[in-house]
N, C-alpha and C positions, 0 to 999 in steps of 0.2 A: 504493500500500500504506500508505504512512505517512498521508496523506491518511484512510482508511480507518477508523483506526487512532484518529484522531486524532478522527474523526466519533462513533464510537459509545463513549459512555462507559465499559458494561461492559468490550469490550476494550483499551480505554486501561488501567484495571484492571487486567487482568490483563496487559498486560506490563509497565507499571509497577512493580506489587510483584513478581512474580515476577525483574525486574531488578534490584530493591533487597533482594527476601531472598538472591538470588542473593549480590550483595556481602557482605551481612549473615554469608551463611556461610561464608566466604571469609574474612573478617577476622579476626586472630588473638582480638581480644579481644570472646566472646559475650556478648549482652545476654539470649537467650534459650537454653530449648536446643533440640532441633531440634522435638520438638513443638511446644514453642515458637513456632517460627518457622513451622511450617506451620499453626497457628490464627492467628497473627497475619497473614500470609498471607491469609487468609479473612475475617480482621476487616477488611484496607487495601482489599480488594476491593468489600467490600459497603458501605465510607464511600465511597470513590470513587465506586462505581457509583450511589446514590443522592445524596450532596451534593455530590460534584465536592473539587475542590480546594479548596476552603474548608471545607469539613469535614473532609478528608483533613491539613489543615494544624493541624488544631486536635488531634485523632488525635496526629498527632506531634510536634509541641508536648510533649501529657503525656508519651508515652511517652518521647522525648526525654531532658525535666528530670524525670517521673519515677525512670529509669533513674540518671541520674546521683545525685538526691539521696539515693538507695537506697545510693551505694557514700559519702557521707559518713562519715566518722570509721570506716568498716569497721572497722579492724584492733582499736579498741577496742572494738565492737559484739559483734564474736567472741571477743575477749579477754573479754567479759562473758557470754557468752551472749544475746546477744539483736540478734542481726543476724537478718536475712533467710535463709532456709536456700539452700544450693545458692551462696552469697557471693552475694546479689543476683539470680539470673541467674531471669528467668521461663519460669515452664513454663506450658501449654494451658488447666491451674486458673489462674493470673491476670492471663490477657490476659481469660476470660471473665470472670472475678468482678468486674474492670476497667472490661469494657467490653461487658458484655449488656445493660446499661439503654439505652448509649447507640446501639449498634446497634437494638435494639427500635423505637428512637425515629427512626432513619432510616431503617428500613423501611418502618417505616407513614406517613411522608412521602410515601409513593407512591401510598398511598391516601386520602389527605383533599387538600383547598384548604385557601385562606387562610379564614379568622385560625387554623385549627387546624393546618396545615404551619408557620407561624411558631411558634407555640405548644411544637412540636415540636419544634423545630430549637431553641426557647432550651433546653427542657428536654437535649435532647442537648448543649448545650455546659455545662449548669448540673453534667450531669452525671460529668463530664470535670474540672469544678473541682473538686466534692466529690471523687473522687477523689486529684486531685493535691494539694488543700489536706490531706485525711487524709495521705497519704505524705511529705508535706516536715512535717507537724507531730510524727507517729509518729518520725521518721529523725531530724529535729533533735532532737526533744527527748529522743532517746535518745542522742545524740552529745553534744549541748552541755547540755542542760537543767538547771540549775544545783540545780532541786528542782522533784523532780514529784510530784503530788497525786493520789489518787481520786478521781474527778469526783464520786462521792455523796457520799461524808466530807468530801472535803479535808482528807485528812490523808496525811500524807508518805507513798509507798511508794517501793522501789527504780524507779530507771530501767526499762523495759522493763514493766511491769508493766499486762495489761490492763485499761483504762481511766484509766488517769493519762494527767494532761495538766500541760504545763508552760507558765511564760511564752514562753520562748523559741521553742519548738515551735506554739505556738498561733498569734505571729506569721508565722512562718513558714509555716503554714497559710494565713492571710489571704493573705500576700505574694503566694501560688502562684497562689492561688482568682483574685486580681485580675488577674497575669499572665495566664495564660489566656482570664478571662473577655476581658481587651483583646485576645487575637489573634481570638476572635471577632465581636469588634468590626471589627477592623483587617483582616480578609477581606471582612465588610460580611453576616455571618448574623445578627447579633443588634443591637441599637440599645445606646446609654446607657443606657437604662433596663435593658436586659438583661444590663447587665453589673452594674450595681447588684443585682438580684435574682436573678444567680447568685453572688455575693459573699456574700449574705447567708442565701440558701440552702445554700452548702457550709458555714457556719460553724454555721448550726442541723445541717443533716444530720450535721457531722463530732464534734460536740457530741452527737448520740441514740446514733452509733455508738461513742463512749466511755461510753454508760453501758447500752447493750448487752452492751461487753466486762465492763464493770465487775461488774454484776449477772447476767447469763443466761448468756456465751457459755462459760464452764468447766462450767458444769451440763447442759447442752444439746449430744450429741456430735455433732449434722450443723450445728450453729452452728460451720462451722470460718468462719475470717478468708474464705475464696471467698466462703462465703455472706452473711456480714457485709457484705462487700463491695459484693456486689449490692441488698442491703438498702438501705445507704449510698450506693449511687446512686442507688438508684431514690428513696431521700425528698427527694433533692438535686433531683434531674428534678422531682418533683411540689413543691416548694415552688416551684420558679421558677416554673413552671404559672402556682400560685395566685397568687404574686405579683402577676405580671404578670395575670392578668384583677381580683382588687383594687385595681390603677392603671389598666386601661382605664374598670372601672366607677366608681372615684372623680372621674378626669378626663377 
């Protein structure tokens, strides 16, 4: 049985996650809430089932140090109005908003070869950075940000304010975008070079979706943050793309 189990990807999958949401809901303190947990469920299923454990690693990775950088300075987030609603805790909207680029992207790994399955797999982790580099930048720099700016103006607005960006927050964008991009490295999905131009990708991608927020997304009412989201990874996935075929055809 275990044997079995162990052979066929899809149902390592599914008892896999369905043993770790199992935990998940069982523990006093939620990360999701139960839709939640039954889309993200479906997300660990469809990583596993297409990239194996090395992409499943990198999945949790974000959601991980996601989750945790989301509960930074809370109590003063709330105190100000400008925490995460629900105190942090994800609901079904942003495991997708998350993570439908990079799902998309391990899908169709199923139907292409190389060089376009590599292609896909940087873009899938490119697009994991851009995520996590957005949320530790947004979360710092609303916690610690010492003075944040509109990305069109640069001129001072309150913390929290869509499209301000700050020094503190920006580094800490980077920080995340690198981490990451090295545990896809350190699984063995992406090369040096891939970690270089998913670094450089989350920082352009996480840079259009602050001046998204800045300019369009108040005027525009199905521009909610999901959709931004997916936005913001999806330019994350396609710049890594481009990179990386600019350095294959350079060198």
């Amino acid at each position: 049985m275990l044997n079995t189990i162990l052979s066929n990807s899809w149902l390592s999958a599914v008892v896999l996650n369905t043993f770790l949401i199992a935990i998940a809901w069982i523990v006093p303190k939620k990360l999701l809430t139960p839709l939640g947990y039954l889309n993200a469920w479906v997300l660990g299923v469809l990583v596993w089932g297409t990239l194996s454990w090395q992409g499943y690693t990198v999945v949790m990775f974000y959601f991980l140090v996601g989750s945790g950088v989301t509960k930074i300075g809370m109590a003063e987030k709330e105190a100000a109005g400008i925490a995460e609603k629900r105190s942090g805790m994800r609901g079904p909207e942003n495991v997708w908003g998350s993570a439908l680029t990079a799902t998309i992207c391990a899908l169709v790994t199923l139907l292409v070869d190389a060089p376009f399955k590599e292609l896909l797999i940087l873009a899938y982790v490119a697009s994991f950075a851009t995520k996590l580099s957005d949320t530790s930048a947004s979360e710092v720099g609303k916690a610690y940000g010492k003075s944040t700016f509109l990305i069109t103006t640069l001129k001072p607005v309150p913390r929290g304010t869509e499209g301000a960006v700050s020094l503190e927050g920006t580094i800490a964008g980077v920080i995340a975008s690198i981490a990451i991009a090295f545990v896809g490295y350190g699984v063995g999905i992406i090369n040096l070079w891939g970690v270089l131009w998913c670094v450089i990708a989350a920082l352009i991608a996480t840079n259009i979706e602050s001046l998204i927020g800045a300019t369009l997304q108040e005027n525009i009412p199905w521009l909610t943050n999901e959709v931004v989201n997916f936005i913001n990874t999806t330019i994350g996935a396609i710049a890594a793309i481009l990179l990386a075929w600019l350095e294959s055809s350079i060198l």
